[in-house]
N, C-alpha and C positions, 0 to 999 in steps of 0.2 A: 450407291446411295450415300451423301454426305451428310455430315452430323448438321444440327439446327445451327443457326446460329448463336452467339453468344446478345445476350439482351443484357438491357441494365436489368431488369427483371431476377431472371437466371443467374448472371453472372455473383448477384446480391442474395439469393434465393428470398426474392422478397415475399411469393406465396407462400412460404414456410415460416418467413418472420413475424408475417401479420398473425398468423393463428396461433400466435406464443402469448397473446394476452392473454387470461382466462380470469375474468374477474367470479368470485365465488358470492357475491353480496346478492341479495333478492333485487330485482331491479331491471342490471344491478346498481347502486348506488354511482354517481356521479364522477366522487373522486377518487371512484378505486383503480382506475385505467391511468389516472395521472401516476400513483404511488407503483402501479405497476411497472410500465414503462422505465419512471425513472431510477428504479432499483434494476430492473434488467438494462439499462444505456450504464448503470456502473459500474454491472458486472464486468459488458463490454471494454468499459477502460480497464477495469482491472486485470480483464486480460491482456490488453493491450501494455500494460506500464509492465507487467510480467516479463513480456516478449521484450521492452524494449530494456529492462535492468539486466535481463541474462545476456543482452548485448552488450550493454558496457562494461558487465563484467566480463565479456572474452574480450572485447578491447583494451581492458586493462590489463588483460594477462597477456596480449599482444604488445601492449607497451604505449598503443595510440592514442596518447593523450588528445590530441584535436577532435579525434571522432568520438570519443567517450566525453569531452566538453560538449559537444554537436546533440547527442543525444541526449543527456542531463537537461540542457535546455529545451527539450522536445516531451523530456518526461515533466519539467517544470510547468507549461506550457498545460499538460494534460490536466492537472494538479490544481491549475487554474480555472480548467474546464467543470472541474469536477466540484470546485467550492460553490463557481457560480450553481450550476444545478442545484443546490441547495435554496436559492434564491426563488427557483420555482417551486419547491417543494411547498415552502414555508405559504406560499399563495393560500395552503391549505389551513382550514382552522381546524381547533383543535374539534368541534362540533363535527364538520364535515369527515375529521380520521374517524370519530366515535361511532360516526355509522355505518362502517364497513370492519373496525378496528377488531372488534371480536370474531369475525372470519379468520382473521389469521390464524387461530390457533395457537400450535405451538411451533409457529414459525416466526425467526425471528434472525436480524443480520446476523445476529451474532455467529448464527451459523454459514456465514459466508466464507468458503476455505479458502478463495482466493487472496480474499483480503489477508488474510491468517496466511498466507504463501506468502504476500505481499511482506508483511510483518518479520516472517522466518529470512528473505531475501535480503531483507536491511537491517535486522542481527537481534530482533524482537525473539527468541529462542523459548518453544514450550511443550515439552514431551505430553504435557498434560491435556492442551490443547489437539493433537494428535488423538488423542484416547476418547474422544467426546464425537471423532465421524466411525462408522459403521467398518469393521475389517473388511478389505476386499474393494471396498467402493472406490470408484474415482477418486473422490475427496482426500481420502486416507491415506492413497498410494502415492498422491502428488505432494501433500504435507509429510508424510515420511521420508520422502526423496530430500524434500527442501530441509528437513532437519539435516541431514545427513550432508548438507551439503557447503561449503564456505559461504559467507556472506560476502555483498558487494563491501564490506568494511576490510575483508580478509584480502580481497583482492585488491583491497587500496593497500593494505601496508605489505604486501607482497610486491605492489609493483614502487613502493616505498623503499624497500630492502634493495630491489635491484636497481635502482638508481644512485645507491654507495650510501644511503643511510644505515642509521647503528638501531635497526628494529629489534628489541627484545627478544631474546630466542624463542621464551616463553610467550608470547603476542603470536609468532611467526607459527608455534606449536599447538596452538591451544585448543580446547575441545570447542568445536563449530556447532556444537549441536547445544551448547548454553548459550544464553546471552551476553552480548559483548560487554565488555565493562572496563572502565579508566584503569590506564595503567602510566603514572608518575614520568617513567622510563621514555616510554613512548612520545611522552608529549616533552619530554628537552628537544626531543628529536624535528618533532611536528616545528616548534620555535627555532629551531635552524634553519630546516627545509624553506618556513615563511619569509626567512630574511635571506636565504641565501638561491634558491629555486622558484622562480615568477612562472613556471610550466605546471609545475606541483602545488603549487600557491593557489595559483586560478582551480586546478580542479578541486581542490581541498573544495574552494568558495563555493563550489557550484553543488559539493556535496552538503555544507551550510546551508544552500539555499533549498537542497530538499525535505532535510532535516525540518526547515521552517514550513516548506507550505505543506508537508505534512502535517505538522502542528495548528498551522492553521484551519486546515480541514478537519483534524479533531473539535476544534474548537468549536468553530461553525456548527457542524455536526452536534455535540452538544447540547449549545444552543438553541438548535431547531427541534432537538427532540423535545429540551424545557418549554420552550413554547407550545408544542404540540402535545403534550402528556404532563408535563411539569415533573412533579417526582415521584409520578407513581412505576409500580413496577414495570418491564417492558414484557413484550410477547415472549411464548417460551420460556417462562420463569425467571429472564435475566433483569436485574437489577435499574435494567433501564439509564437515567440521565449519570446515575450514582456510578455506576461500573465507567461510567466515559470518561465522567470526571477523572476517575481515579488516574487514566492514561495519558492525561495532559499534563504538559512538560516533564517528559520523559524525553529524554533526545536519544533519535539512532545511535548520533558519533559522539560520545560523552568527552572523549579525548580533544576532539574541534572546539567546543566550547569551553572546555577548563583553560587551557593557554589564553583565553581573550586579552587578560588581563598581563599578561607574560609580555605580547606584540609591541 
């Protein structure tokens, strides 16, 4: 007896996927399958942008500048995917969220750990953040690990150092589990690398470039929430448009930006 075949069906498990919507509205309500959906397709990238930064940071610790360029633009690319979805979102009025909107409860992005893994992976560092999912659980074990773990900034000025630059000892040493933060030292170094290294230069750029469409999607982000709630609080007690604002222009690589004017 051989096994079935493999189906796009199967191979997708798309009978498992379909029954992951569960709207809670009486109805239910129209645009709760929209808001569903599109918070579960960003979970999906988020998983996705996870898998593929733990990538280039083993390529960076392999040394592959090409493939670590290769991928950057593939997580760029995602980045883009994800602003646009917002564009659907906003389809929605803010009438249409208020009739489903008090079913969430006290559920709320905020508590999305990936994105918050997300955050920990490009040098956003928060013990505190950790302490807010449940001991034991998934969530907790995977935000614990990513504290504990170098960031993809660590792995740039690691594979900075072995390329014969003069990286801070203290940079090279530092505790991974805070956030990263300018250091004067670092960036003479970065303004050599720029004028004298065009391999390190470009992936710098490509690290600028995600710096930004990060930024970008906060922004967006935002903005769709002010449109849809404007400023009142959000679900789960969180602060809502006010808290987002707060994280806007905040740069991963603080040290890429300070030298602009150095170039």
């Amino acid at each position: 007896m051989t096994d079935r075949a493999v189906t796009y069906g199967s191979y997708l498990a798309i009978d498992e996927l379909l029954t992951l919507q569960r709207p809670r509205s009486d109805g239910p309500e129209h645009d709760e399958l929209l808001f569903i959906v599109i918070h579960q397709v960003y979970e999906l990238w988020f998983k996705e942008l996870l898998h593929e930064l733990d990538h280039v940071v083993a390529l960076l610790e392999a040394g592959d500048l090409v493939r670590a360029q290769h991928t950057l633009k593939r997580i760029l690319t995602i980045l883009k995917v994800q602003v646009g979805q917002l564009d659907i979102l906003e389809t929605m009025t803010p009438l249409e969220f208020q009739s489903f909107r008090a079913r969430l409860e006290a559920a709320s992005g905020f508590q999305s750990d990936q994105f918050r893994q997300l955050e920990f992976l490009l040098g956003h560092k928060s013990s505190a953040v950790v302490s807010r999912f449940p001991e034991g659980s998934r969530a907790r074990v995977a935000l614990e690990r990513r504290l504990q773990a170098p960031t993809l900034w660590d792995a740039f000025v690691s594979l900075l150092a072995r390329q014969g630059f003069s990286v801070p000892a203290a940079v090279l040493a530092r505790d991974v589990t805070t956030p990263v933060v300018p250091d004067a030292e670092l960036q003479a170094e970065l303004v050599r690398m720029y004028r004298n290294d065009p391999g390190m230069s470009a992936l710098a750029e490509r690290l600028v470039d995600l710096d930004e469409g990060l930024q970008e999607w906060r922004y967006r982000h935002v903005k769709m929430v002010q449109r849809t709630i404007g400023m009142k609080p959000g679900t789960g007690g969180s602060s809502g448009a006010g808290y987002l604002q707060s994280t806007l222009m905040t740069p991963l690589f603080p040290d890429l930006w300070a030298i602009r004017s150095q170039l």
